[in-house]
Residue frames relative to the residue before (quaternion, step in Angstrom):
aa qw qx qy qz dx dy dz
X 1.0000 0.0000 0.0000 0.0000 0.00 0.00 0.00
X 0.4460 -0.6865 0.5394 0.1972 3.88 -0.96 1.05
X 0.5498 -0.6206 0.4544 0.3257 3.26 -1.21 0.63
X 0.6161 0.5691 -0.3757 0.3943 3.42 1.04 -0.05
X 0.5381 0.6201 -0.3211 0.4720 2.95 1.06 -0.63
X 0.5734 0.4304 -0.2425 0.6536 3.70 0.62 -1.80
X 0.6408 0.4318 -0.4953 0.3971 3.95 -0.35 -0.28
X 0.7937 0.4103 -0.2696 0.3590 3.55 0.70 -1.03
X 0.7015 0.4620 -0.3494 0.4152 3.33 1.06 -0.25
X 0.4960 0.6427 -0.3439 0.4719 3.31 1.33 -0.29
X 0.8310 0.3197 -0.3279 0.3158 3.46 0.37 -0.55
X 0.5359 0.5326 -0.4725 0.4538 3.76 1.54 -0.39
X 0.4904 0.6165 -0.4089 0.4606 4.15 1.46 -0.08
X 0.7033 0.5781 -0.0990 0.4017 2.87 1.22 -1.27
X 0.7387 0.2110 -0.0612 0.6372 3.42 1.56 -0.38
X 0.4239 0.3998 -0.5744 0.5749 3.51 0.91 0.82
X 0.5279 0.5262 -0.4846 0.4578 4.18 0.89 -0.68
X 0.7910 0.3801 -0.3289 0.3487 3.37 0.01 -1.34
X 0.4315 0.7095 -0.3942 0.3938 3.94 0.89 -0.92
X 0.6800 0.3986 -0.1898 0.5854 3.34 0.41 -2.29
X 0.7246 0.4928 -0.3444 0.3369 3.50 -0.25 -0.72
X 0.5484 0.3089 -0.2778 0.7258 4.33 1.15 -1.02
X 0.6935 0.3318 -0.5594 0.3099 3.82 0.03 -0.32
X 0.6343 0.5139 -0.3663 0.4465 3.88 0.44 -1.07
X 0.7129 0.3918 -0.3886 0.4327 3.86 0.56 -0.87
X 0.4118 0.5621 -0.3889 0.6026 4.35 1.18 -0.30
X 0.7767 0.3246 -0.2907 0.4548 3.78 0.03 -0.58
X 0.7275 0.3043 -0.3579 0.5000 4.06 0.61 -0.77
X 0.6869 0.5571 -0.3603 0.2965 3.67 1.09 0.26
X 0.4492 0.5981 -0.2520 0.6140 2.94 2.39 -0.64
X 0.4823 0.7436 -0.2364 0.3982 3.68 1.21 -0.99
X 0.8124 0.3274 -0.0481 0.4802 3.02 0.29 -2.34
X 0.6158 0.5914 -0.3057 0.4214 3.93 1.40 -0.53
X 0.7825 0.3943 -0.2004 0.4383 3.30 1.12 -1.10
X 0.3909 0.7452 -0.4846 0.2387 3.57 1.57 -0.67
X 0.6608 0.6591 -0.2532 0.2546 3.31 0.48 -1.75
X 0.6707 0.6679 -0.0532 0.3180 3.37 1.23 -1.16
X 0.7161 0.4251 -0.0159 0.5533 2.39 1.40 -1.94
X 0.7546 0.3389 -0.3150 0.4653 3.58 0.90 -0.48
X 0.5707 0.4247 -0.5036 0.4902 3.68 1.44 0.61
X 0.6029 0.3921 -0.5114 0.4704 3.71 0.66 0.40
X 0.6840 0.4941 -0.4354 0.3138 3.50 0.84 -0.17
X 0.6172 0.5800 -0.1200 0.5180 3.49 1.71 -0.34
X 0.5450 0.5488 -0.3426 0.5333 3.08 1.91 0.44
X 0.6234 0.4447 -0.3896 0.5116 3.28 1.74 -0.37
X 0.8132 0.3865 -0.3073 0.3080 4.04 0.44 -0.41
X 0.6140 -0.6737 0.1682 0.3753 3.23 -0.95 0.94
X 0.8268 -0.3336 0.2362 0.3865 3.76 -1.19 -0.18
X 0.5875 0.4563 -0.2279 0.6282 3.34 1.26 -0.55
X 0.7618 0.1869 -0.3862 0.4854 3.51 0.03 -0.04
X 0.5507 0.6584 -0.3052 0.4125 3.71 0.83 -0.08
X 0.7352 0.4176 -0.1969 0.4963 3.50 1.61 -0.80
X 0.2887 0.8486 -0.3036 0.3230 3.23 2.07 -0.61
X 0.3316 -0.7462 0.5316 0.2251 4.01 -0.75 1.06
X 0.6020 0.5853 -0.1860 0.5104 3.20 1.10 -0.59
X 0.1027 -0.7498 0.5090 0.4102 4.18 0.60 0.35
X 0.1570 0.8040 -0.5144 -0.2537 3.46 -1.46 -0.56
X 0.4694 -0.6611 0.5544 0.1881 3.03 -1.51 0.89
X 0.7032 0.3320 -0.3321 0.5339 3.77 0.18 -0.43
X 0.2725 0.7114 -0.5088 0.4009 3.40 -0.04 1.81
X 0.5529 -0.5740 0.5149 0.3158 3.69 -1.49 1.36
X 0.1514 -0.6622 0.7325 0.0451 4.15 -0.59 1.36
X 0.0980 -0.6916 0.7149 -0.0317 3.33 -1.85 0.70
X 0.0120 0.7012 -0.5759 -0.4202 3.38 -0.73 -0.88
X 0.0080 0.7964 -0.5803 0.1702 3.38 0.52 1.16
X 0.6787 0.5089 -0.2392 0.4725 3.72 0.90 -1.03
X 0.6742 0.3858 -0.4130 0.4754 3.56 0.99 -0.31
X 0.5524 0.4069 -0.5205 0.5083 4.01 1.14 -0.16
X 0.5871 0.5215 -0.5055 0.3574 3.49 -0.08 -0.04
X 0.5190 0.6680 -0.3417 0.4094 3.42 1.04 -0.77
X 0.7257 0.5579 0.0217 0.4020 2.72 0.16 -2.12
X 0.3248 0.8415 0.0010 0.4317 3.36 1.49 -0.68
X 0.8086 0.2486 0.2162 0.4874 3.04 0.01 -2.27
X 0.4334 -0.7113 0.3996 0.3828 3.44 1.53 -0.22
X 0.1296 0.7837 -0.5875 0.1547 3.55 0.98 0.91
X 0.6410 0.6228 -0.2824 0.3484 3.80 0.99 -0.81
X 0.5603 0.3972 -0.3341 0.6455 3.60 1.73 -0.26
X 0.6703 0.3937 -0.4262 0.4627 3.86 0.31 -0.41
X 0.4979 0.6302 -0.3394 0.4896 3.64 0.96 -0.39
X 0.7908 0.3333 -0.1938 0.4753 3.82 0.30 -1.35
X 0.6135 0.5188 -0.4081 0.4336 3.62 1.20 -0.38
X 0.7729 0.3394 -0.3577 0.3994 3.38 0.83 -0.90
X 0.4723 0.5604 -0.4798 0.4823 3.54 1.01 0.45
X 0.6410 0.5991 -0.2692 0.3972 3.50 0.79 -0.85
X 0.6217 0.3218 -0.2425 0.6716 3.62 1.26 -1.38
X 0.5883 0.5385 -0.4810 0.3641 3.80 0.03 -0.46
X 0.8231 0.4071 -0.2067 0.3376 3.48 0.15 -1.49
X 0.4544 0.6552 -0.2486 0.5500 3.21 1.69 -1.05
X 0.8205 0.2848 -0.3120 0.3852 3.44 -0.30 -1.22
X 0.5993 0.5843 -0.3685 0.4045 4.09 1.28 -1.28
X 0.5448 0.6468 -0.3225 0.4252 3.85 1.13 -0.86
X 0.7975 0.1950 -0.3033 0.4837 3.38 0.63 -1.06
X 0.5006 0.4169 -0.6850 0.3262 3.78 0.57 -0.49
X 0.5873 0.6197 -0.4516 0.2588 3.69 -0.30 -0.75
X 0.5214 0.5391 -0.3751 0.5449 3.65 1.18 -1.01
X 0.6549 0.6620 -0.1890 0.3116 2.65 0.37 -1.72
X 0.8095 0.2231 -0.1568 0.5199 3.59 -0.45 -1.64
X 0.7285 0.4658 -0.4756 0.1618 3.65 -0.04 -1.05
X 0.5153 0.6578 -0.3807 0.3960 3.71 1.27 -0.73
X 0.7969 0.4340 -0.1112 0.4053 3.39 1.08 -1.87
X 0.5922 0.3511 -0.4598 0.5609 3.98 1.25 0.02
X 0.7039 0.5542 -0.4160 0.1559 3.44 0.58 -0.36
X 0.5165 0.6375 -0.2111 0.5312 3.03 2.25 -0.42
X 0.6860 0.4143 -0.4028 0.4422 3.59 1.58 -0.43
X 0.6740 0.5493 -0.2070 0.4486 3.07 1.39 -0.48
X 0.8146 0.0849 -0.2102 0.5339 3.57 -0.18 -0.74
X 0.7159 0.3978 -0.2609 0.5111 3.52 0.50 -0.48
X 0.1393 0.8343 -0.4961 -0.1960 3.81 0.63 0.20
X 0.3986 -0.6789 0.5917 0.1733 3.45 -1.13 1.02
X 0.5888 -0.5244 0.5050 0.3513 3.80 -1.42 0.97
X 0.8756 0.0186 -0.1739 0.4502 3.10 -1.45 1.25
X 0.0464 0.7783 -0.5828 0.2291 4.21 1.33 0.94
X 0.8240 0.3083 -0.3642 0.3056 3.86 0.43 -0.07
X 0.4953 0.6143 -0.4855 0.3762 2.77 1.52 -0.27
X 0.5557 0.7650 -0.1871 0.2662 3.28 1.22 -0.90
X 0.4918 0.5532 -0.2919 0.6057 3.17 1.57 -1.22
X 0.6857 0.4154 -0.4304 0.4146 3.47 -0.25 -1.80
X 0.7679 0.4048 -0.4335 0.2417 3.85 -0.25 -1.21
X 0.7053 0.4454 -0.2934 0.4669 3.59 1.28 -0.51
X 0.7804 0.1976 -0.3393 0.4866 3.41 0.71 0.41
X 0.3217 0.5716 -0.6457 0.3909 3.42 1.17 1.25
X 0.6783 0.5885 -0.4020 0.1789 3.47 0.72 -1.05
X 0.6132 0.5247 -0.3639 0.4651 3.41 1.74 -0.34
X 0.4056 0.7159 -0.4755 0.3111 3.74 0.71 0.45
X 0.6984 0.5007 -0.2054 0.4684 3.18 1.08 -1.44
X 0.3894 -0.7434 0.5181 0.1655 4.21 -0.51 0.95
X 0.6674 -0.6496 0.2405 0.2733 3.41 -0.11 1.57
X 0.6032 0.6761 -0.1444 0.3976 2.72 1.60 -1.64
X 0.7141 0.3305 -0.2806 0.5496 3.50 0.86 -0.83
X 0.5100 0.5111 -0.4341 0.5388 3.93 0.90 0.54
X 0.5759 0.6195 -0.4834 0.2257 3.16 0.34 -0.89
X 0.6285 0.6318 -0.3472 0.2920 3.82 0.58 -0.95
X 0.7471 0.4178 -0.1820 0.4838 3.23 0.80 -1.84
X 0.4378 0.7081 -0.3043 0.4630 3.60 1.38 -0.34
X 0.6496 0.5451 -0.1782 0.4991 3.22 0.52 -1.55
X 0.9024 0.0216 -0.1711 0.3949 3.09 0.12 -1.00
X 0.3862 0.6292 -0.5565 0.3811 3.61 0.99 0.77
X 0.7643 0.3406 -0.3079 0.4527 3.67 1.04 -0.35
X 0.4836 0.5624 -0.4484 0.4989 3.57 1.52 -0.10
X 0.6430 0.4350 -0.3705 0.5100 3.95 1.06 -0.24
X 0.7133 0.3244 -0.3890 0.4844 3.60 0.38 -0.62
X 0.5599 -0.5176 0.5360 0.3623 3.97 0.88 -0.13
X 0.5249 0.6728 -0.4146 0.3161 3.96 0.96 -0.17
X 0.4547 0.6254 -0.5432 0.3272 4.18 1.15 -0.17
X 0.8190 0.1302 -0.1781 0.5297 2.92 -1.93 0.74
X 0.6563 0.4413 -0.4732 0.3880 3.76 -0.03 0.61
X 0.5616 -0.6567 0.4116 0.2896 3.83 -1.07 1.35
X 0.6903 0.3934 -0.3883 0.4668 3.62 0.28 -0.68
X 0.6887 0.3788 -0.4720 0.3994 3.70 0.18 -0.36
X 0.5621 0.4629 -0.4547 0.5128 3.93 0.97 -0.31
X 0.5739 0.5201 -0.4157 0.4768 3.84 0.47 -0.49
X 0.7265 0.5331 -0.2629 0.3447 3.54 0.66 -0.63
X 0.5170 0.3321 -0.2498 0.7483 3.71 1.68 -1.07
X 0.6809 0.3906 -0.5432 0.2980 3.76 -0.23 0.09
X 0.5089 0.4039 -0.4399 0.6200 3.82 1.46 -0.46
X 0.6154 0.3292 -0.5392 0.4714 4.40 -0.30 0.00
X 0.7482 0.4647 -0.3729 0.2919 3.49 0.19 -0.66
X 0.7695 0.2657 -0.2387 0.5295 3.79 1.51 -0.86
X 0.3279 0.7265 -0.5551 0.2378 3.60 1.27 -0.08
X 0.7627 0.2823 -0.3572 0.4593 3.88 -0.12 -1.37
X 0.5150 0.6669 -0.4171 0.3407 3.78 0.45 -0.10
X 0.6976 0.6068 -0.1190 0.3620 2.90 1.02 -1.62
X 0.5670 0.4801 -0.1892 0.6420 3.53 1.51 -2.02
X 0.6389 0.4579 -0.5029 0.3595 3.95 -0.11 -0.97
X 0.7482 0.4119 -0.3510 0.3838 3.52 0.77 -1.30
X 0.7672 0.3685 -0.3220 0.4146 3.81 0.25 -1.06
X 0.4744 0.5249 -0.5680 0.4203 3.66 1.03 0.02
X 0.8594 0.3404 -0.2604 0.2788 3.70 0.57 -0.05
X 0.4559 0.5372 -0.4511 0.5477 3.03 1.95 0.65
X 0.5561 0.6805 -0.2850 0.3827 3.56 1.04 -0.68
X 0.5823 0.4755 -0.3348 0.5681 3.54 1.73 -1.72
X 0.6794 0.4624 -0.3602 0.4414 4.21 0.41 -0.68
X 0.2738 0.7289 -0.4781 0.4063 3.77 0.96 1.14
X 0.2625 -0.6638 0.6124 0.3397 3.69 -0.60 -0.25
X 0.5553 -0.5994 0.5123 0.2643 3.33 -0.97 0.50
X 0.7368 0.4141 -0.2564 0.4690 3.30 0.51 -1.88
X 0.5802 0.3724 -0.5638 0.4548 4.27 0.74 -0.36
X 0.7082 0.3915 -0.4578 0.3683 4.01 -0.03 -0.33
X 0.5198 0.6695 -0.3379 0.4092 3.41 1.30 -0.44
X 0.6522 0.5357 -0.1197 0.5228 3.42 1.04 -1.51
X 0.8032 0.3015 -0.2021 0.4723 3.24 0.80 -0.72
X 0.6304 0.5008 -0.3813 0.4542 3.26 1.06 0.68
X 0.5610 0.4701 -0.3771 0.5675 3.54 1.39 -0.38
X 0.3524 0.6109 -0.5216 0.4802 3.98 1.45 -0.27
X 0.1495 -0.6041 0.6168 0.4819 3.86 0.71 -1.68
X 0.0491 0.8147 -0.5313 0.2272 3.00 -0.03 1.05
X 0.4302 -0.7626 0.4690 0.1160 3.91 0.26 1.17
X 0.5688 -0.6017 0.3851 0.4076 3.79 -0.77 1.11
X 0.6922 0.4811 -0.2785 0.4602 3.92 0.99 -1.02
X 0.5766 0.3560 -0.4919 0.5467 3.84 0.94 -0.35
X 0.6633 0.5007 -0.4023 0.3840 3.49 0.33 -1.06
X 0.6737 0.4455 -0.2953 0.5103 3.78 0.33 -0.15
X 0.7740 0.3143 -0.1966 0.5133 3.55 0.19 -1.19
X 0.8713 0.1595 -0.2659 0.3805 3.85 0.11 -0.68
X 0.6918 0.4601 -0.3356 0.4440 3.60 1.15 -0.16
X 0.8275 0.2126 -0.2222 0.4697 3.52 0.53 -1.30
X 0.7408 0.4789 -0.3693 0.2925 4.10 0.47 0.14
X 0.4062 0.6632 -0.4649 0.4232 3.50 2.02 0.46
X 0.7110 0.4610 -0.2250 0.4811 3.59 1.78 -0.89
X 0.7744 0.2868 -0.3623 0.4322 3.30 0.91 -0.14
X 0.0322 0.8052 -0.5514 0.2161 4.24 1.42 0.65
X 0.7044 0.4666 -0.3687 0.3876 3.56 0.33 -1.07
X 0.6542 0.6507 -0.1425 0.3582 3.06 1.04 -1.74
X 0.7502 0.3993 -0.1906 0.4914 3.41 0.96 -1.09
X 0.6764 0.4214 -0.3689 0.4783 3.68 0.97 -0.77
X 0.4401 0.5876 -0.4456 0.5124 3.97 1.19 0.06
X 0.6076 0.5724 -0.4170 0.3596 3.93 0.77 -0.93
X 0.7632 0.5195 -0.1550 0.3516 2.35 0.76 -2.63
X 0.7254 0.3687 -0.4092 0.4128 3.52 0.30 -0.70
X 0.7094 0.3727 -0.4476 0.3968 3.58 0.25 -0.16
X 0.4938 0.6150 -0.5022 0.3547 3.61 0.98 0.37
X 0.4444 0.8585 -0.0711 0.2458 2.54 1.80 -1.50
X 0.6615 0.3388 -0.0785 0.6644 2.94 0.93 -1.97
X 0.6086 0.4850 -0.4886 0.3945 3.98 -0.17 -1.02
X 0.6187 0.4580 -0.4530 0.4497 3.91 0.52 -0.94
X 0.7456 0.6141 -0.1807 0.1852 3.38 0.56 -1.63
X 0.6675 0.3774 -0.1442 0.6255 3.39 1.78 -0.96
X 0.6156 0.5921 -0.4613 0.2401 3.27 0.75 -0.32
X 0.1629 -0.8507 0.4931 -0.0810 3.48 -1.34 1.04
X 0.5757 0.4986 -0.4608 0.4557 3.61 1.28 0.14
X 0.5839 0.5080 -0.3785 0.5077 3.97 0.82 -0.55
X 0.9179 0.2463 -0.2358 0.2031 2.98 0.45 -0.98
X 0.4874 0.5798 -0.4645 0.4588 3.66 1.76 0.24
X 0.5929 0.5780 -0.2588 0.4975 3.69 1.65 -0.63
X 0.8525 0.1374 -0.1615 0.4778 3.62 0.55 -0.50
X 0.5627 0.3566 -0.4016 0.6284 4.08 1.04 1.12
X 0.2255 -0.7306 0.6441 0.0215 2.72 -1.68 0.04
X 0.6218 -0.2364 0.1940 0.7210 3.81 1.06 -1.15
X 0.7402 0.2529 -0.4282 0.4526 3.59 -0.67 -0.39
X 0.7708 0.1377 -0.3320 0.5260 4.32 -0.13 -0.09
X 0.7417 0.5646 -0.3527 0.0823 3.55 0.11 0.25
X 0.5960 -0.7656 0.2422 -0.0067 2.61 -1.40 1.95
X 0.7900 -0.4471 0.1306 0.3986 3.49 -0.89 0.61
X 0.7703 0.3310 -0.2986 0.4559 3.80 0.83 -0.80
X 0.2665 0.5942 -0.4388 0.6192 3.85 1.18 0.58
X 0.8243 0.3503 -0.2480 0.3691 3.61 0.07 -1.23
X 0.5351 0.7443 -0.2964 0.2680 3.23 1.46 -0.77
X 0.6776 0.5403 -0.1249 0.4830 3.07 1.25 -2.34
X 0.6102 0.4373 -0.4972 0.4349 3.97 0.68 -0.58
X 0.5930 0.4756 -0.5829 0.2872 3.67 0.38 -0.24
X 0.6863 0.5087 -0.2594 0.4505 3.89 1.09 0.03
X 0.0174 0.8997 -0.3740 0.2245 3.31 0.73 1.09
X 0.4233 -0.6740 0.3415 0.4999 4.17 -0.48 -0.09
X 0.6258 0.4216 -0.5831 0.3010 3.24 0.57 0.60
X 0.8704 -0.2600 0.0868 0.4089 3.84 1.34 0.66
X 0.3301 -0.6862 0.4199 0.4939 3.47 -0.93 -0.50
X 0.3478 -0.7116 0.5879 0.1646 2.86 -1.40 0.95
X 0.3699 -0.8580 0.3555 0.0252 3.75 0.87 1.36
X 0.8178 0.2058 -0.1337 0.5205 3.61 0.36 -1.31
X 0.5704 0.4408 -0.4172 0.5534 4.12 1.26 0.00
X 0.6240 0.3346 -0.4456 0.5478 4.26 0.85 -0.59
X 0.8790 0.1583 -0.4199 0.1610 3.72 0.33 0.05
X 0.1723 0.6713 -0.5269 0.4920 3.27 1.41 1.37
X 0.7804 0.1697 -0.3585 0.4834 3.88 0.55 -0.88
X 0.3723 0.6952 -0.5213 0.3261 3.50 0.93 0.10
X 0.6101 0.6383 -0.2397 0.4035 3.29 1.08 -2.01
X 0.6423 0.5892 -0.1832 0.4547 3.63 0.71 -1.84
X 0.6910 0.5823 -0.2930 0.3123 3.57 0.47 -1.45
X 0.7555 0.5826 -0.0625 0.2931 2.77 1.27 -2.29
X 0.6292 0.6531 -0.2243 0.3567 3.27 1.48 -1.07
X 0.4074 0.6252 -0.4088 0.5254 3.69 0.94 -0.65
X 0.7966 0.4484 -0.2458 0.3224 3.70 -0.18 -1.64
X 0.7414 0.4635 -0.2654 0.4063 3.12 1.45 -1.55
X 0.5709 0.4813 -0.4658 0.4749 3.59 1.28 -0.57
X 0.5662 0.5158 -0.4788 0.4290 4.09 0.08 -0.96
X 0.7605 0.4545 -0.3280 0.3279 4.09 0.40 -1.46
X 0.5903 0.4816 -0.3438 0.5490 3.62 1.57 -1.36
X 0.7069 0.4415 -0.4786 0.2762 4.19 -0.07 -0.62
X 0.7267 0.4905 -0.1019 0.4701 3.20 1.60 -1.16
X 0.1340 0.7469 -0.6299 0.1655 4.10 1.34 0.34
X 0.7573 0.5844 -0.2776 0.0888 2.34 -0.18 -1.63
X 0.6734 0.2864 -0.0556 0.6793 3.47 0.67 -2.33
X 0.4643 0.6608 -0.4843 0.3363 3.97 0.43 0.92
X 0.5687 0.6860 0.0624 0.4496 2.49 1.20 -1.93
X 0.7765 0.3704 -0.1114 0.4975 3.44 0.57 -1.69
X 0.6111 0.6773 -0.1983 0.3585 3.32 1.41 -1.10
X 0.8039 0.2680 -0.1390 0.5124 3.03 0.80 -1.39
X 0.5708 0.4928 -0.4369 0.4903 3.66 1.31 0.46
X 0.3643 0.5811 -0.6119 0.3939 3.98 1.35 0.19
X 0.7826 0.3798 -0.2670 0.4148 3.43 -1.87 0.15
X 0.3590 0.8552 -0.2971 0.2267 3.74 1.46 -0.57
X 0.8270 0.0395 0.2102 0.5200 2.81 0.34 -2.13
X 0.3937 -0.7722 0.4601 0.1923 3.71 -0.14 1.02
């Protein structure tokens, strides 16, 4: 037998090892990501006493007593606000960005980088050092603790996000289709709405939803600027920790509740996620 020969069989051995080997390490990392999750939804079913236990356990009396307790507390109004400021705030970046990447991008406008920089300087500055002049710009207009003004700092907060991203699903256009469709005479609004945003759909529901979420988890604006009538789920979370303790298996029952919204929006949308955030990918 030739060393070539021994050379060739050695290496499909040699790469079914490595495969098994990136496949098994993909699984204890998918594993070690999802554990966390799974054992707070499983700790939403058992009662407070086994939940506080040093010792974890799994062979335990499950209920879903801990989610009526939720439910209870009026989790179902903190629930509809943060849908309300979420959905509210992802709607308008969209107005918003798709006009303005499409102008950095296919249409480039004079001095388009300076542009970028000014929309993603504003994310340098740490909310935290805003927070003041904030505060009291809505304590003057009378806007605290009210949903539409959070819907508003949640569109400043995901807006330059939003352009950075679709300014680069937009660059992964062809020219010659916006071209073509403009010797058609094709108007800046057909040319936008019916030619160039059927190709970039993937691209844009990948934004929206991750505005989506950023509105959805956020929690320093909103434990800082509500109180009861706009306040939103992660505000509601932290009271379940309080000085008389944690209260473990009811914070992860409304965890559970909180989480589920995101996971249904992420499972309906895989797909044009996926695809989305793989546009711009591969040159």
């Amino acid at each position: 037998m030739s060393s070539a020969t021994t050379t060739r069989r050695r290496r499909p051995a040699r790469q079914r090892i490595t495969s098994a080997a990136i496949t098994v390490l993909t699984w204890v990392i998918v594993v070690g990501f999802f554990f966390p999750v799974a054992w707070m939804v499983f700790t939403a079913f058992k009662t407070e006493r086994a939940a506080a236990t040093s010792t974890p356990t799994i062979f335990t009396e499950l209920s879903f007593d801990r989610f009526a307790e939720v439910l209870d507390r009026g989790f179902a109004a903190y629930l509809a606000n943060s849908l309300t400021a979420s959905v509210m705030s992802t709607v308008i970046v969209l107005l918003l960005a798709i006009p303005a990447a499409y102008g950095l991008s296919v249409r480039p406008l004079i001095r388009s980088t300076d542009a970028l920089f000014f929309f993603i300087s504003t994310k340098f500055l740490p909310i935290a050092a805003a927070i003041i002049p904030i505060y009291l710009l809505l304590q003057n207009l009378g806007a605290l603790d009210n949903i539409s003004a959070l819907s508003i700092l949640y569109v400043g907060m995901n807006l330059p996000l939003a352009i950075w991203m679709m300014r680069s699903f937009f660059a992964e256009v062809p020219l010659e289709i916006i071209e073509a469709a403009q010797i058609d005479g094709a108007k800046f609004w057909t040319e936008l709405v019916r030619v160039v945003l059927p190709i970039v759909a993937p691209g844009i529901a990948a934004a929206a939803l991750i505005c989506f979420i950023f509105a959805w988890n956020e929690y320093f604006l909103a434990n800082l600027l509500t109180s009861t009538v706009a306040r939103t789920t992660p505000p509601f979370l932290g009271s379940f920790v309080d000085g008389r303790g944690q209260f473990l298996a009811v914070l992860s029952a409304a965890a559970t509740l909180a989480v589920l919204p995101v996971v249904i929006a992420g499972w309906l949308a895989q797909k044009r996620l996926v695809r989305g955030l793989a546009m711009g990918a591969i040159k």
